[in-house]
N, C-alpha and C positions, 0 to 999 in steps of 0.2 A: 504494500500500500504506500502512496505517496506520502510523504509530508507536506505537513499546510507550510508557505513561506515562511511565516516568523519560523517555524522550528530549522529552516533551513540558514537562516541568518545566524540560528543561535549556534548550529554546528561549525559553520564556515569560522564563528569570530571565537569557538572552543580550539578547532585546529589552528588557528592564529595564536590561540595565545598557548599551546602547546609548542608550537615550531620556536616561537621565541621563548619560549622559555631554555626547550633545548639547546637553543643555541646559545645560550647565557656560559654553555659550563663543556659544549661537544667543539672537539680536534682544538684545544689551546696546549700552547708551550709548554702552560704554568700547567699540572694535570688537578682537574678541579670535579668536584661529586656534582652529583643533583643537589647535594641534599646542601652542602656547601653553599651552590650557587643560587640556594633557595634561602638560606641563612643571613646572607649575604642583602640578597634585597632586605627582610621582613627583622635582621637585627646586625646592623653594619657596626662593624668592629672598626674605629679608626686604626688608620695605620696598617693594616692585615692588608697581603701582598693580593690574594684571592678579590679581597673585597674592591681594590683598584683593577683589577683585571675586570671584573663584574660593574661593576660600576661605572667607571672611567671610561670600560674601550668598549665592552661588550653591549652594554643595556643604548647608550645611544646610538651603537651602530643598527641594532636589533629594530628601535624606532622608526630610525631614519628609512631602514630599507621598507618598514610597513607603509610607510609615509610617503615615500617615491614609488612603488608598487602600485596603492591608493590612486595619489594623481595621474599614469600612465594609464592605469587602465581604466578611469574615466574620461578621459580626454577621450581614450578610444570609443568609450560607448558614446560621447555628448559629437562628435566626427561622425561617428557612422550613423548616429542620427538625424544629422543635420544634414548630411551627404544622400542618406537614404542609399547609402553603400556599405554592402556587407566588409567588404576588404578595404575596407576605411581605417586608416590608425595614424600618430605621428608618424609612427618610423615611415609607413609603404606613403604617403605624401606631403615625405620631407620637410615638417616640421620639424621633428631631430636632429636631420643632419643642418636644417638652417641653423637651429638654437644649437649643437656643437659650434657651428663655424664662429656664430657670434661670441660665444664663451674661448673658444679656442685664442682667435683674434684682441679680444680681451685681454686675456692672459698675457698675450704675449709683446704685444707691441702698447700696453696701458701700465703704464710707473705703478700710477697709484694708485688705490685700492678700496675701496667702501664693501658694507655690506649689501648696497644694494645696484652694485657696480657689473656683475655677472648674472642674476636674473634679469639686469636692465637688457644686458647682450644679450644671454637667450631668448626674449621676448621679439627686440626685435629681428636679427637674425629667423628665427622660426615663423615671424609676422611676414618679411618678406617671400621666404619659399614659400607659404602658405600661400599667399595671394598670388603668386606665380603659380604654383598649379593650379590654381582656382581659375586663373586667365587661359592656360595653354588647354587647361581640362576641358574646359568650356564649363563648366560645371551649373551654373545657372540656367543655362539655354535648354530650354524643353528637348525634349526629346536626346538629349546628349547623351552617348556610349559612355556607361561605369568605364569601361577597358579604356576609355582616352587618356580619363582623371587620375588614373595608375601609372599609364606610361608617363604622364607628366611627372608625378611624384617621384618616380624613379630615376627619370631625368634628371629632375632636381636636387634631388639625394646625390647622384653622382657626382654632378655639378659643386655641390656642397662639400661632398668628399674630398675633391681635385684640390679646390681653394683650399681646405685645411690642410691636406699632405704640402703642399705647395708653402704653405707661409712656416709651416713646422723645419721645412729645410732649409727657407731663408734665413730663418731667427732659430736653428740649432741648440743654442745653450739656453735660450727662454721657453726652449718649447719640451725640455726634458720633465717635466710639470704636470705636461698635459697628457702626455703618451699614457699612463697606467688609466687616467680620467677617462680618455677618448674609449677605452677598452667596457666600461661602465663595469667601475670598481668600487666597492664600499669599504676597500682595507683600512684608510688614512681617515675616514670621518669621524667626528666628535660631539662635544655639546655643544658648540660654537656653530657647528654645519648644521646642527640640530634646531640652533635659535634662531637662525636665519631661513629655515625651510621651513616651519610649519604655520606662521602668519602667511605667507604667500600661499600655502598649501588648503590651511582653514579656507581662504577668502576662493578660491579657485573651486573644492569643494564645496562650500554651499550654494557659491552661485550655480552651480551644474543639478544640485538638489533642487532650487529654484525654477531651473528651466524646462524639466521632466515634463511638467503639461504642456507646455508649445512643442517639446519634440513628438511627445504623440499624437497632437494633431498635425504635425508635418508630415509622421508616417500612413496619413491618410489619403497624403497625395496635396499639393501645394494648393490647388484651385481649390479640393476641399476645406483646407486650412483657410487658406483666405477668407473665404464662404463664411467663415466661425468668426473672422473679426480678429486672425492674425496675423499680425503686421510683420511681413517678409526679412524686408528688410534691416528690422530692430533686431529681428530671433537670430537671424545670421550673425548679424555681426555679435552683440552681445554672446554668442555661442562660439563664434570662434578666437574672440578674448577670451575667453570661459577656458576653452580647450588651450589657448598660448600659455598662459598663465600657469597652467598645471602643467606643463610640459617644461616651460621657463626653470618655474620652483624644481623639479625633479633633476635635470638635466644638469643646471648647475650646482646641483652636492653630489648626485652620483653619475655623471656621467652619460651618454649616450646608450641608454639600456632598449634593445629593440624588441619586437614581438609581443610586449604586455598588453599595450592597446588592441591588438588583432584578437591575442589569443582569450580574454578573460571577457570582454561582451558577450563573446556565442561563450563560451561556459556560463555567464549569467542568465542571459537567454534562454539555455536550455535549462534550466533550473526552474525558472520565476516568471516563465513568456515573455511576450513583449512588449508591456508595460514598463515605461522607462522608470514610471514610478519604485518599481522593484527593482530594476535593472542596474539604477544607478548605486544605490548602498547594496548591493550585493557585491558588483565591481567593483568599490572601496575595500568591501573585506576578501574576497576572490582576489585580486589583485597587489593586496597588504603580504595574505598568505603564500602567494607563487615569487613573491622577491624574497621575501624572508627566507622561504625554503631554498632557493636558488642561493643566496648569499651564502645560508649554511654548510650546503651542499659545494660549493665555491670553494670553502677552506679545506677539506676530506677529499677531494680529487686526487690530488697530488698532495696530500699532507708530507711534509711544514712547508710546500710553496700553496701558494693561493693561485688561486685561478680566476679570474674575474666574474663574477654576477654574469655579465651581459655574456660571456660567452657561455654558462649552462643555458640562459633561454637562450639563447642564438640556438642551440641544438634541439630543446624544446619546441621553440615556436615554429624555422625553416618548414620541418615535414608537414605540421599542419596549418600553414601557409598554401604547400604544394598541395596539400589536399581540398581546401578551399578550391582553388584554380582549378581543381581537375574536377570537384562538384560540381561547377559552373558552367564547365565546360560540353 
């Protein structure tokens, strides 16, 4: 028998806080229990080596990846809503690789430094590829080919790749920084990446909670929506700030992580239909839990090297990508 949705929220955000917990005390240097890394949170012993490895490196890495999971794979469902395209996500139209280049280019040719100096770059960076595949896609014009507004994004993405390889070789010793970032890596985060991700993160999430009833009358077809007294125009753009923003905030603390957007809407989907109402806080927690796990699973590949986040989903997502395309097909 199915379960009714709330009990599928409650399982999704028990597996969340199982993986992170796991990961509080699994494949570290220091060798650390459960029961330790449970001590740890619930009676912190100042000074205790455990309690800084728990505290200090693990517990806001553990966050941050819920947190950038979160906003990737809602961007992806509030995109493919707004697109009314299944194979909608940052990464496949180039929102990612804009928001790297801009972050990238930041880094490296920008002295100084603010807190809000690298979501400022991945914003716009990812604003422009965005509107570039949205022009080359045609994406607007009735009747236009899904397959157009892909090849754009892919375009774009490449485009976006060339520039960043390109400016990394000019600027060599500034761009040694970026190399582990570009790979989307969570080893080097902290509470500091932690304080500056989750105000852009909150505000990007609710606005996407807020926008759930305009995407469902979108996916009723645009004339219908119109019909209902909603304004095209507003829904788009506020939706695709909505999606910049959560791709911005994520991009610049961990990097260029591909595939969360594509892959966690249709797992949402298939879970809760397709009521964006459900759709989207389930994506928040479906998407918290598949980075967490990935990070975890990150460090145990090759223990004591790490391996990057973005490349266990790069292996995850790739096949059911190819599988999309070949459903469609």
């Amino acid at each position: 028998m199915s379960l009714p949705w709330p009990a599928k929220y409650l399982v999704a955000a028990l597996l969340l806080l199982v993986c992170g917990w796991v990961s509080l005390f699994t494949w570290s240097a220091l060798p650390i229990t459960a029961h330790e890394a449970l001590n740890a949170l619930i009676a912190p012993q100042p000074g205790s080596v455990v309690q800084t490895v728990v505290l200090d490196l693990r517990l806001p890495r553990v966050l941050i990846a819920a947190i950038v999971g979160a906003c990737f794979a809602v961007a992806g469902a509030v995109m493919q809503g707004l697109t009314q395209n299944p194979l909608a996500s940052p990464g496949l139209f180039g929102v990612n690789a804009g928001a790297a280049l801009g972050v990238a280019l930041a880094s490296i040719f920008i002295s100084w430094q603010t807190d809000l100096l690298l979501p400022g770059a991945a914003v716009i960076g990812g604003g422009c590829a965005w509107m570039l595949v949205m022009l080359l896609g045609a994406a607007w014009q009735p009747g236009a080919e899904r397959g157009r507004l892909i090849l754009a994004g892919l375009a774009i993405s490449a485009l976006c790749a060339a520039i960043t390889r390109a400016s990394m070789i000019l600027a060599e010793e500034q761009a040694r920084s970026v190399i582990t970032w570009l790979t989307g890596s969570l080893a080097n985060v902290g509470w500091d990446d932690y304080s500056r991700l989750w105000p852009l993160a909150l505000i990007g999430l609710l606005a996407a909670t807020l926008l759930t009833p305009a995407l469902n009358l979108l996916s009723m077809g645009e004339d219908q929506a119109r019909n209902l007294g909603l304004r095209l125009g507003r829904i788009r753009l506020l939706a695709s700030l909505t999606a910049l923003v959560l791709v911005a905030a994520a991009i610049a603390t961990a990097g260029a992580i591909a595939f969360v957007g594509l892959l966690v809407p249709h797992m949402a989907r298939a879970w809760v239909g397709p009521d964006q109402r459900k759709v989207i806080p389930l994506s928040m927690l479906l998407g918290a839990l598949l980075v967490v796990a990935a990070d975890t699973l990150s460090r145990g590949v090759v223990y004591p090297t790490e391996t990057p986040a973005g490349a266990i989903l790069a292996l995850i997502g790739a096949p059911f990508f190819l599988y999309m395309i070949r459903a469609r097909s």
